[in-house]
DRENDO-1510 file (C-alpha; in Angstrom, 1 decimal, always signed):
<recs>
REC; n; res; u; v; w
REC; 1; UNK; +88.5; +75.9; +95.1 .
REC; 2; UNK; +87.6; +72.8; +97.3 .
REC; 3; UNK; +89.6; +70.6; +95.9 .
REC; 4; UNK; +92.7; +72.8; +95.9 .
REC; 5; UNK; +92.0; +73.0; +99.9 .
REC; 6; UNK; +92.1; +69.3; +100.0 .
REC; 7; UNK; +95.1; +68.7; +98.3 .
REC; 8; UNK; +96.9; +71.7; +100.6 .
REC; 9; UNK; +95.2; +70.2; +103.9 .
REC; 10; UNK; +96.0; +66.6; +103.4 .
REC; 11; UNK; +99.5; +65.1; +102.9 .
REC; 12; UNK; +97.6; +63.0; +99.5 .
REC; 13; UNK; +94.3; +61.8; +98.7 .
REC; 14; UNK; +94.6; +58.3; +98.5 .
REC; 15; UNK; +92.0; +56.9; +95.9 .
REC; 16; UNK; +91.7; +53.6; +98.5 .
REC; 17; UNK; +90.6; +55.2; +101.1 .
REC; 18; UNK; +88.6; +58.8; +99.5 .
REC; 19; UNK; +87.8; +57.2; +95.9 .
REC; 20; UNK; +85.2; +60.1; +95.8 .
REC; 21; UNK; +87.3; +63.2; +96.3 .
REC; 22; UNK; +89.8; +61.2; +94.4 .
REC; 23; UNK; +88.0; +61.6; +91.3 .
REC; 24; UNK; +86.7; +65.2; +92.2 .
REC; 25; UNK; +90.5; +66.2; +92.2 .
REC; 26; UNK; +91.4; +64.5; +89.3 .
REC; 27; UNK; +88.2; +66.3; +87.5 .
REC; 28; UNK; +89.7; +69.5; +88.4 .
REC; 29; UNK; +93.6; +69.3; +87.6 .
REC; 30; UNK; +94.0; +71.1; +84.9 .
REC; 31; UNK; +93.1; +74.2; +86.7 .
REC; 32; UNK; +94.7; +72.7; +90.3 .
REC; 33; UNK; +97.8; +71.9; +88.3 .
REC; 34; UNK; +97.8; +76.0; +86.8 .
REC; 35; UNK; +97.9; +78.0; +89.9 .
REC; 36; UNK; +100.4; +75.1; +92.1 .
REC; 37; UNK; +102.6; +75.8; +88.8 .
REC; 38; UNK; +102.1; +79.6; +88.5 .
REC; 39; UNK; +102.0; +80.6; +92.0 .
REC; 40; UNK; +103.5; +77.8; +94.1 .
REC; 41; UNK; +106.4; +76.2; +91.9 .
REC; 42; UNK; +104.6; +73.0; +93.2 .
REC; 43; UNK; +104.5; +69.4; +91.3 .
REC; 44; UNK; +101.5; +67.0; +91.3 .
REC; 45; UNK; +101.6; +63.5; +91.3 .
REC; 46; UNK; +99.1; +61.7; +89.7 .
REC; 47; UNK; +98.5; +58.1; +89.3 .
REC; 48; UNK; +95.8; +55.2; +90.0 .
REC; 49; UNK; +97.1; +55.4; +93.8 .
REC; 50; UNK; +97.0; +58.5; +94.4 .
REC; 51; UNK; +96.8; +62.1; +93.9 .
REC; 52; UNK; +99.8; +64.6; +95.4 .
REC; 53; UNK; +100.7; +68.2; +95.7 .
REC; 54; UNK; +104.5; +68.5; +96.7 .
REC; 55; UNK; +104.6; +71.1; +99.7 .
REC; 56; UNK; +107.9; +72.3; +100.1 .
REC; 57; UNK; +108.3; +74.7; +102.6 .
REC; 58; UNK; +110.3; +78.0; +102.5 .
REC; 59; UNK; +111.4; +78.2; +106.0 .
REC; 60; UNK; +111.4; +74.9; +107.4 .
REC; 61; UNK; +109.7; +74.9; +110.9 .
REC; 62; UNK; +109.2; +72.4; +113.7 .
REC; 63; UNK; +105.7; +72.3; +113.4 .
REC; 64; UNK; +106.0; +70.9; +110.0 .
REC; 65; UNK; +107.2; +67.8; +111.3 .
REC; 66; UNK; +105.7; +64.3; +112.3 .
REC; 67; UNK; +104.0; +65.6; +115.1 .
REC; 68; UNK; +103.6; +61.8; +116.9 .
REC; 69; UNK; +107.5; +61.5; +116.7 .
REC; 70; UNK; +109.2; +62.5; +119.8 .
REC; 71; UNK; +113.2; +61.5; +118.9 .
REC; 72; UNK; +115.6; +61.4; +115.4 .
REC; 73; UNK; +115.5; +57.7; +116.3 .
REC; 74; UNK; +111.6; +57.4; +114.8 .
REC; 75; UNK; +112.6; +59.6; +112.2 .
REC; 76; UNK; +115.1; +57.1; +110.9 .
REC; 77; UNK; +112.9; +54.2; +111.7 .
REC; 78; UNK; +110.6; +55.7; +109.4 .
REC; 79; UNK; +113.1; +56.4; +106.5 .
REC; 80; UNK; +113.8; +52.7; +106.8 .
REC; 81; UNK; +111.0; +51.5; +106.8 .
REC; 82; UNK; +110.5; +53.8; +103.2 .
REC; 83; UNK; +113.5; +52.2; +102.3 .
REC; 84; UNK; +112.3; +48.7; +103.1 .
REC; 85; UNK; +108.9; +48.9; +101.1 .
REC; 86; UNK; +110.8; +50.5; +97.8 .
REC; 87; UNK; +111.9; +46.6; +97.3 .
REC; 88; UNK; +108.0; +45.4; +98.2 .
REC; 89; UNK; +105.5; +45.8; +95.3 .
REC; 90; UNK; +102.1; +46.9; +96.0 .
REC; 91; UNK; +99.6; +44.8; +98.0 .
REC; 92; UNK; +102.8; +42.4; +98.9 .
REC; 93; UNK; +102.7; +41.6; +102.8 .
REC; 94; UNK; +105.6; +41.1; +105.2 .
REC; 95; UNK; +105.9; +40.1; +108.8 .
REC; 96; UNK; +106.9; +42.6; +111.4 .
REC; 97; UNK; +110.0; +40.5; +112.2 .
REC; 98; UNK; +111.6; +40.8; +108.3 .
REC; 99; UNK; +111.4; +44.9; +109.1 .
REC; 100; UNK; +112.7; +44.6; +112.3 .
REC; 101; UNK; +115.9; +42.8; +111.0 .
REC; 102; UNK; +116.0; +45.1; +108.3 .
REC; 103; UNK; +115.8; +47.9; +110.5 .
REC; 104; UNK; +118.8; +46.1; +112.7 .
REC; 105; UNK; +120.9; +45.6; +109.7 .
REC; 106; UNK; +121.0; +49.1; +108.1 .
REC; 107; UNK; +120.5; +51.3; +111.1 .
REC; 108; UNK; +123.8; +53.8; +110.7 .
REC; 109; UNK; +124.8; +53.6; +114.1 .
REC; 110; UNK; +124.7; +49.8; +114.7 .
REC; 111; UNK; +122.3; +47.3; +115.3 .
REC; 112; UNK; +118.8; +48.6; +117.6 .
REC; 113; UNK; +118.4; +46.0; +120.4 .
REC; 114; UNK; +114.6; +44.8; +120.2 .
REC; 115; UNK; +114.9; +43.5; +124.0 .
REC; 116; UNK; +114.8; +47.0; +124.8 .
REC; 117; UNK; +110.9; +48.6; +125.5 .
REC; 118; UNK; +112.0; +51.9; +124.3 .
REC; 119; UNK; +113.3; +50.6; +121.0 .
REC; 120; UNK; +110.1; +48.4; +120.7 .
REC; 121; UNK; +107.9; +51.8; +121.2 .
REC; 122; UNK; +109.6; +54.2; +118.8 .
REC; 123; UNK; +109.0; +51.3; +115.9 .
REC; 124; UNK; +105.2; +50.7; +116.8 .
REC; 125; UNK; +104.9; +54.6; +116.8 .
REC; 126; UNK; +106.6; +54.6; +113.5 .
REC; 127; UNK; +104.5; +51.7; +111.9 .
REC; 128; UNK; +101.1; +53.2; +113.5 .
REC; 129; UNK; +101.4; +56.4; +111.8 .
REC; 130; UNK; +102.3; +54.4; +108.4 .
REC; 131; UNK; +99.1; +52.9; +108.5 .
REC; 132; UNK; +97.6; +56.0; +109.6 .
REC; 133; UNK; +98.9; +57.8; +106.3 .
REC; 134; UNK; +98.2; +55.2; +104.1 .
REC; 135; UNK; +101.3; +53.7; +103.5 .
REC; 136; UNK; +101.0; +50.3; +105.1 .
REC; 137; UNK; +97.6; +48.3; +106.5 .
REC; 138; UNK; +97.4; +45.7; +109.0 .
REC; 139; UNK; +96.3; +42.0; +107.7 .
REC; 140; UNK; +96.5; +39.9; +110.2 .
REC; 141; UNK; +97.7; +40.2; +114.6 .
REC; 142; UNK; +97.9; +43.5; +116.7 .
REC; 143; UNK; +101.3; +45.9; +117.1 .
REC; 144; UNK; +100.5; +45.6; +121.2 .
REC; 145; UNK; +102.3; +41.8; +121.3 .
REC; 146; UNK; +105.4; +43.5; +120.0 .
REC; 147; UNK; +105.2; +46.3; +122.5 .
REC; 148; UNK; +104.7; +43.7; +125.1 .
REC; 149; UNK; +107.3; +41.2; +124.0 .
REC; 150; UNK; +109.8; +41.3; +121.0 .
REC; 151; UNK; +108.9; +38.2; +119.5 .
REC; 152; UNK; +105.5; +39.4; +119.1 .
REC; 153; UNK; +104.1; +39.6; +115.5 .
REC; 154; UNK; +102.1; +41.3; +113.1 .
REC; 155; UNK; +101.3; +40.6; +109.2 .
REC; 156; UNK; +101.3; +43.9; +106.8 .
REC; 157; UNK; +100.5; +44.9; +103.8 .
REC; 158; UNK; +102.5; +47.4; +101.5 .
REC; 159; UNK; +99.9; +49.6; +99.8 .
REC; 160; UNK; +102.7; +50.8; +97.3 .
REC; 161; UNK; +102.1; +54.9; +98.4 .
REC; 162; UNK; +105.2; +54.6; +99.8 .
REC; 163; UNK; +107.4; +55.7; +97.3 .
REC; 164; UNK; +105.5; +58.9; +96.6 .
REC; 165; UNK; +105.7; +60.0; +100.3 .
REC; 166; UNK; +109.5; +61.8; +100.1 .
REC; 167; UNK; +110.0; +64.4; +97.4 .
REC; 168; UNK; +112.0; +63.5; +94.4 .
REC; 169; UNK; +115.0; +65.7; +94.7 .
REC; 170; UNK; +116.8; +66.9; +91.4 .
REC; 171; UNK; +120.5; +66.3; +92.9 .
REC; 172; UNK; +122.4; +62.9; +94.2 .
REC; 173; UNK; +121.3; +63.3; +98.0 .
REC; 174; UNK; +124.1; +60.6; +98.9 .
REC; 175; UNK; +126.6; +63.4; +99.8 .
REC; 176; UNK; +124.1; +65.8; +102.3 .
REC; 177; UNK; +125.2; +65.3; +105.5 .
REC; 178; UNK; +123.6; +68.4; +107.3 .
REC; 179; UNK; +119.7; +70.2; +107.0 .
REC; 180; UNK; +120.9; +73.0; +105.0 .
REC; 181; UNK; +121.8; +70.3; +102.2 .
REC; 182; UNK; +118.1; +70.1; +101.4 .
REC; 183; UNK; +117.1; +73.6; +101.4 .
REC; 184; UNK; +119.4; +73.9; +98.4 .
REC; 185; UNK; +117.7; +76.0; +95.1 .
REC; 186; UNK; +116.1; +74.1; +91.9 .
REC; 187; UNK; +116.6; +77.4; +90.3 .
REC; 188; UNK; +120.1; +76.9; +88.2 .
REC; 189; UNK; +121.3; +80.3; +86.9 .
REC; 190; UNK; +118.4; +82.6; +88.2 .
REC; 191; UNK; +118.3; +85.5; +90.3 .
REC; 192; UNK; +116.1; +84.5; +93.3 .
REC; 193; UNK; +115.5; +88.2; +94.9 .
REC; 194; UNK; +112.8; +88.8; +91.9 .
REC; 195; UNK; +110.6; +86.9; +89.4 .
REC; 196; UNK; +109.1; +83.3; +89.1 .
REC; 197; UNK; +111.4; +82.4; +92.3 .
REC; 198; UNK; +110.1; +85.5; +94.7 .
REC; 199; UNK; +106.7; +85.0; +93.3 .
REC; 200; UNK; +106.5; +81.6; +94.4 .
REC; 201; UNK; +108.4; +82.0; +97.2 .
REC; 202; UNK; +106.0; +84.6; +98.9 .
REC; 203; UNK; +103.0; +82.8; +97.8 .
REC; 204; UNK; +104.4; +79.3; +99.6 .
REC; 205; UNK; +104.9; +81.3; +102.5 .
REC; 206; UNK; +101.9; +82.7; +102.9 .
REC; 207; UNK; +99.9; +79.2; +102.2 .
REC; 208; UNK; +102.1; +76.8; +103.9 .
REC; 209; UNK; +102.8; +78.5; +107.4 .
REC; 210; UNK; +100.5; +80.7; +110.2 .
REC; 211; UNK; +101.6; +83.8; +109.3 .
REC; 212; UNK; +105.0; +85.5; +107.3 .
REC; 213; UNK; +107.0; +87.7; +109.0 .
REC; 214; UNK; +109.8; +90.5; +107.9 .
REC; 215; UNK; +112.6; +89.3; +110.2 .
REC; 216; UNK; +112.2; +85.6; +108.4 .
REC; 217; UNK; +113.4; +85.1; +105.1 .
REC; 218; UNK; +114.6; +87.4; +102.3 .
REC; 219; UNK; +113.7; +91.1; +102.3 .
REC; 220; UNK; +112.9; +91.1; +98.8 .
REC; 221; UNK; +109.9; +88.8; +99.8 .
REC; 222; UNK; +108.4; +91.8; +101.9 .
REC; 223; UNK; +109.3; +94.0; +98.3 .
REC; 224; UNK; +107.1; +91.9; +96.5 .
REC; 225; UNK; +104.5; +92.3; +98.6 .
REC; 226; UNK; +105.0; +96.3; +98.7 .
REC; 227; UNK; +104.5; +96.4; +94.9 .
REC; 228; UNK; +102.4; +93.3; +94.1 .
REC; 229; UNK; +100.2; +92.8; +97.5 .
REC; 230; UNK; +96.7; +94.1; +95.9 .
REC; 231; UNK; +96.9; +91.7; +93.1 .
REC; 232; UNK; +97.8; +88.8; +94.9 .
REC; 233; UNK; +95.9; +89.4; +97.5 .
REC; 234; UNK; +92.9; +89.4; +94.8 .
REC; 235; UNK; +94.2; +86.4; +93.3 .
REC; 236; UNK; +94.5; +84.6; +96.6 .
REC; 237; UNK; +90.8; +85.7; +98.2 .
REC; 238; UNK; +89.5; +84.4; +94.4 .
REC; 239; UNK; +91.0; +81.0; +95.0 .
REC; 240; UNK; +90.1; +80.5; +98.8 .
REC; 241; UNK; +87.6; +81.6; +101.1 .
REC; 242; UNK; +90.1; +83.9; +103.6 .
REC; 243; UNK; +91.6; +87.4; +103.1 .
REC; 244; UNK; +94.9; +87.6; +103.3 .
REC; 245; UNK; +96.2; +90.8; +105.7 .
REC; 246; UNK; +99.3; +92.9; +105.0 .
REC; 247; UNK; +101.0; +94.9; +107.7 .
REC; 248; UNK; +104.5; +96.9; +108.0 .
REC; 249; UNK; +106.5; +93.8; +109.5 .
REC; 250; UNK; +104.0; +90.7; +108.6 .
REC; 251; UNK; +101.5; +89.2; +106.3 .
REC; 252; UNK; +98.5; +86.4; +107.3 .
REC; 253; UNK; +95.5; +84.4; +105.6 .
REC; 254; UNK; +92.3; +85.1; +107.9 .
REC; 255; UNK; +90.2; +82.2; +107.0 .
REC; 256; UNK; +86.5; +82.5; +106.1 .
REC; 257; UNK; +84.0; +80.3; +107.2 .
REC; 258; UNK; +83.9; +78.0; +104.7 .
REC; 259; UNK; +87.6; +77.4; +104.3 .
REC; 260; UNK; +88.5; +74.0; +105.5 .
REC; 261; UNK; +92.2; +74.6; +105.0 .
REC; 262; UNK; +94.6; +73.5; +107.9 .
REC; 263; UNK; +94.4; +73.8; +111.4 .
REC; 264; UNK; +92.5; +77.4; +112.4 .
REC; 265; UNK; +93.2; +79.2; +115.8 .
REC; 266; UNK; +91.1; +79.8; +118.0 .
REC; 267; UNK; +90.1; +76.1; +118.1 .
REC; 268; UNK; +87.5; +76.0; +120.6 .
REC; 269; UNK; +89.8; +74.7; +123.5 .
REC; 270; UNK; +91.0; +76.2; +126.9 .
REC; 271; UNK; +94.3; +76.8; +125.9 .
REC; 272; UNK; +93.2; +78.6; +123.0 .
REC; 273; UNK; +91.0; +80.7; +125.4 .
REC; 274; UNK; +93.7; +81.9; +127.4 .
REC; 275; UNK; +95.7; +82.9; +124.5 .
REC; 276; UNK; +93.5; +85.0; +123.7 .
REC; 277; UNK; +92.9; +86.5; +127.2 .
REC; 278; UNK; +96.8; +86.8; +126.4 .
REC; 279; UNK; +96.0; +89.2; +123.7 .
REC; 280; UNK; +93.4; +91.1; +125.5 .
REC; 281; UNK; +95.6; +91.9; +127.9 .
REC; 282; UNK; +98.9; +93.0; +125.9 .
REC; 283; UNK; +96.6; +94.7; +123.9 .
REC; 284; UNK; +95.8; +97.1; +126.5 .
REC; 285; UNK; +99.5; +97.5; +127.6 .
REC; 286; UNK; +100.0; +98.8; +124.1 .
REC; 287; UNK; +97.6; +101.1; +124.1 .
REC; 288; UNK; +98.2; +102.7; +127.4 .
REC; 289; UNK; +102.0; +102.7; +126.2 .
REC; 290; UNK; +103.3; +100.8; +129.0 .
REC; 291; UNK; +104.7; +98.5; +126.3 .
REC; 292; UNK; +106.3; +100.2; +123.4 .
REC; 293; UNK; +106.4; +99.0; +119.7 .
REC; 294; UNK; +109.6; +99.2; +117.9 .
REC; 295; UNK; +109.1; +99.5; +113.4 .
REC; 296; UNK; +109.6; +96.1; +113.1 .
REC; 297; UNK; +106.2; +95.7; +115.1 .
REC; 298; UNK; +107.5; +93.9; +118.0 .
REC; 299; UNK; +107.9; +94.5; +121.4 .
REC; 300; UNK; +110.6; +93.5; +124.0 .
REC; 301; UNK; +109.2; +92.4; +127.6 .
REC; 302; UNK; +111.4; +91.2; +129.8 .
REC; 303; UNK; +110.6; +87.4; +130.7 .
REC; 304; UNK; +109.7; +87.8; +134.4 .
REC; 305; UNK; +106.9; +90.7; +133.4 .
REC; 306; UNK; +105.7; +88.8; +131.1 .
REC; 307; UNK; +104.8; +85.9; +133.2 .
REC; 308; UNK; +103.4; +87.9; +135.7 .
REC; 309; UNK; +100.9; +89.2; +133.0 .
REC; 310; UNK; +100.0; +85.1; +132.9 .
REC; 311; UNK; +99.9; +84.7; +136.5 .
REC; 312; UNK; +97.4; +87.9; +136.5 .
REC; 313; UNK; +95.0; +86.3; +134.1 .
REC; 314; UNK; +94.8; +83.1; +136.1 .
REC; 315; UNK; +93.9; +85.2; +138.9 .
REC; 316; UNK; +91.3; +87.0; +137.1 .
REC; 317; UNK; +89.8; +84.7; +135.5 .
REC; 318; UNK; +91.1; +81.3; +136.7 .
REC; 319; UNK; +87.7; +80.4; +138.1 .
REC; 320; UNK; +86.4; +79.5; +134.5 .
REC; 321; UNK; +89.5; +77.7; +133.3 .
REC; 322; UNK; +89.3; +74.0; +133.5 .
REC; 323; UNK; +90.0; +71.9; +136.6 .
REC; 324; UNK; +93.6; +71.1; +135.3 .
REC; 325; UNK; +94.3; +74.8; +134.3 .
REC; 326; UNK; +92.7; +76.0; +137.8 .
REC; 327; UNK; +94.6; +73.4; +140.3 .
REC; 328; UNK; +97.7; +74.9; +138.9 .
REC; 329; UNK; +100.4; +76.6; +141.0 .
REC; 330; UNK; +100.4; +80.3; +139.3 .
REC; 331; UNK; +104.1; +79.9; +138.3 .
REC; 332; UNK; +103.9; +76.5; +137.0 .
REC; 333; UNK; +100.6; +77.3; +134.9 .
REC; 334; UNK; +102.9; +81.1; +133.2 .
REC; 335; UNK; +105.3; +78.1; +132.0 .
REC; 336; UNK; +102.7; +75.7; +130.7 .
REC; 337; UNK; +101.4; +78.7; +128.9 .
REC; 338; UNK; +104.8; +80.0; +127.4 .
REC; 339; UNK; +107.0; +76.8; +127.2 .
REC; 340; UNK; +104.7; +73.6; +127.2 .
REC; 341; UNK; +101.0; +73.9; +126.7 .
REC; 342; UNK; +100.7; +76.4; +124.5 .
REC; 343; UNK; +102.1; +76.1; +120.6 .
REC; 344; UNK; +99.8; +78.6; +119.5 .
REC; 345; UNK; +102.4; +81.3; +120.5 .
REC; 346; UNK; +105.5; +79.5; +119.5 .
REC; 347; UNK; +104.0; +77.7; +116.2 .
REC; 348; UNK; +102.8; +80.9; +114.6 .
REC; 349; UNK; +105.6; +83.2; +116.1 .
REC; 350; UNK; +103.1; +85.7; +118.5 .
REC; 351; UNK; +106.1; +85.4; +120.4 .
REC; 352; UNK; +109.4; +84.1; +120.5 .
REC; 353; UNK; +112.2; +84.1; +123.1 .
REC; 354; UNK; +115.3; +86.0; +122.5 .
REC; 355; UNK; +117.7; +84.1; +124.4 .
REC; 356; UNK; +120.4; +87.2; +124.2 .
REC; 357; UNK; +117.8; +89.8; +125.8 .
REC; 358; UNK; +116.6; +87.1; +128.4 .
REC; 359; UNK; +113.5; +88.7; +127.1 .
REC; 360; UNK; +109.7; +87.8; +125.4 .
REC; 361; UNK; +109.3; +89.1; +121.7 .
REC; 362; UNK; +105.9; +89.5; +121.2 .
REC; 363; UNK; +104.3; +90.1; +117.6 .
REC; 364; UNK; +102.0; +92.7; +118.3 .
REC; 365; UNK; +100.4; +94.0; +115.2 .
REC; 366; UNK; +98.2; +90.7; +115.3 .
REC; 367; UNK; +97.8; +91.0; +118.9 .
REC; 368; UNK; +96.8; +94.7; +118.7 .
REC; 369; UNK; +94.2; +94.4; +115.8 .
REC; 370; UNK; +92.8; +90.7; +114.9 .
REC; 371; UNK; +92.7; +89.0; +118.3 .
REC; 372; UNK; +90.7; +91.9; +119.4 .
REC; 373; UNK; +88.0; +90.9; +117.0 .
REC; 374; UNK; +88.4; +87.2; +118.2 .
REC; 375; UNK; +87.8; +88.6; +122.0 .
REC; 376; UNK; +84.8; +90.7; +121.7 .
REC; 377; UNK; +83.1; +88.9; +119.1 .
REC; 378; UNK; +83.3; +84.6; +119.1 .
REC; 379; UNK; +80.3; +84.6; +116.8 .
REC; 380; UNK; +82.7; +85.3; +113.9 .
REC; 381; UNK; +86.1; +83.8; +114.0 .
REC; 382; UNK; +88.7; +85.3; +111.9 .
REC; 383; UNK; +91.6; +82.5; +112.1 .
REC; 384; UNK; +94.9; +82.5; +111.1 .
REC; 385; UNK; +95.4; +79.2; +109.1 .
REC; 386; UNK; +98.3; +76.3; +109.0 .
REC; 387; UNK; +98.3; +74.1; +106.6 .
REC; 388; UNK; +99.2; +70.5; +107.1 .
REC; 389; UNK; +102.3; +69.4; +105.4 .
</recs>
């Protein structure tokens, strides 16, 4: 269902900017709005702005954030601003200088000094990916003369989408003061190990993050699976174009060709090439048995080994990398792999660093089966899928 993809790959469909898809959406809600209800748990917001499916996450990952913002400071720069646009009614304009004092006045910790470059930056990054997302647009001036200079200014306008972009929680937020507030259950008076709330809860993870693993999240989640897998994986492969693969210790969504659902790996870059050089390699170090698998289907590698198995690939095959990738010292481009350059590992959990065992944990059933298909044949991606939230 193409319009289900849409709605699951975009934060909204905003009618001002997509009136088309807009109205295709709207044409098919009645059967969006049955499976996000059925399956998901998920509310739709629909209105002459705009049309919404709530993605709440199970398990909350750093990925799913605002992937421009860099510190907590943008994050509460942005909340702000949200704060300062509930007061604004649609198509109402302001002037960069009325946020900015806003900003100064509420900001928990004190006033933000605007003499300050830093400060300066974080808001223009804040306010560019407003207007990015819909939520404000630019009449009048450019956001460089307040980078340059704080008495630089810009004229906005509110588009009035702002209101819908934080989900509308069912308790008084006022007394959360930690993360773990949030992730607190709509279901009053339910069992959440079985029924509606497992059903929805495996389904979300399996849509909304690369891949679902056993070690994450409730074991009844891998239960439902054990009993109900064949059925949803029917209901799943009927809705989308992708397959959804069930192992011992994980579960993924290999998209098809025509699914245009979230961010696919491999994506055609270099760093997604080395990756899977990665796999090639760990894949024969499974099967020669140099590196065991435990049940859970992961394997323990001590950190320095693993490196070296980078450092070996750029040896053998450094000469097709790009110029960046090949001018690279051999121990600074195993830490670009593992700690900088690539997310792909650390996004969809291939592997994650156990900081007690000083030691790699690699994920190795999707090493060991799917990325061998991705190797020998690049005609035919099978991709594991993230969808944008």
């Amino acid at each position: 269902m193409r319009e289900l993809e849409a709605l699951l790959n975009k934060r909204w469909i905003l009618k001002a900017e997509d009136k088309e898809l807009y109205y295709k959406v709207r044409d098919q809600l009645g059967e969006i709005r049955k499976f996000a209800s059925d399956k998901l748990g998920c509310h739709i917001i629909e209105n002459a702005l705009l049309v919404k499916l709530e993605k709440i996450p199970v398990i909350p990952e750093s990925f799913m954030g605002v992937q421009e913002f860099t510190s907590k400071q943008e994050y509460a720069f942005l909340c702000l601003l949200l704060m300062f646009l509930e007061d604004k009614d649609p198509q109402e304009q302001f002037i960069l200088s009325q946020l900015t004092e806003y900003v100064s006045s509420n900001m928990p910790n004190g006033s933000v000094d605007w003499t300050l470059y830093a400060n300066r930056r974080r808001m223009i990054k804040v306010l560019r990916f407003a207007v990015i997302q819909g939520i404000i647009r630019i009449t009048d001036g450019a956001d460089n003369g307040f980078m340059d200079d704080a008495s630089g200014e810009v004229l906005y306008e509110n588009t009035g989408v702002s209101r819908y972009f934080m989900k509308n929680f069912s308790h008084d937020i006022m007394g959360y003061n930690k993360p773990s507030d949030f992730e607190e259950s709509d279901w009053f008076e339910m069992d959440e190990s079985k029924g509606i709330a497992r059903r929805h809860r495996v389904y979300k993870r399996l849509l909304f993050a690369p891949g679902m693993y056993q070690n994450d999240g409730p074991e009844e989640d891998f239960e439902y699976l054990k009993y109900y897998g064949r059925r949803m994986s029917e209901d799943i492969e009927r809705t989308f174009n992708c397959q959804v693969h069930i192992h011992r210790g994980s579960a993924f969504l290999m998209a098809g060709e025509d699914c245009r659902m979230g961010a696919v790996f491999p994506s055609g870059n270099a760093i997604s090439d080395v990756c899977l050089l990665c796999f090639g390699q760990i894949q024969g170090k499974i099967a020669s048995g140099e590196w065991k698998r435990s049940k859970d289907e992961t394997i323990f590698v001590d950190e320095v080994e693993f490196e070296n198995l980078i450092k070996e690939i750029k040896r053998k095959f450094g000469e097709g990398f790009t110029k960046e990738l090949r001018q690279m010292p051999e121990g600074e481009f195993a830490k670009a792999v593992i700690h900088r350059r690539t997310k792909e590992f650390r996004k969809r959990k291939w592997v994650t660093i156990d900081q007690n065992r000083n030691s790699q944990r690699i994920i190795s059933i999707l090493l060991s089966h799917h990325t061998l298909k991705l190797k020998i044949n690049k005609t035919h991606y099978e991709a594991v899928h993230a969808p944008c939230l």
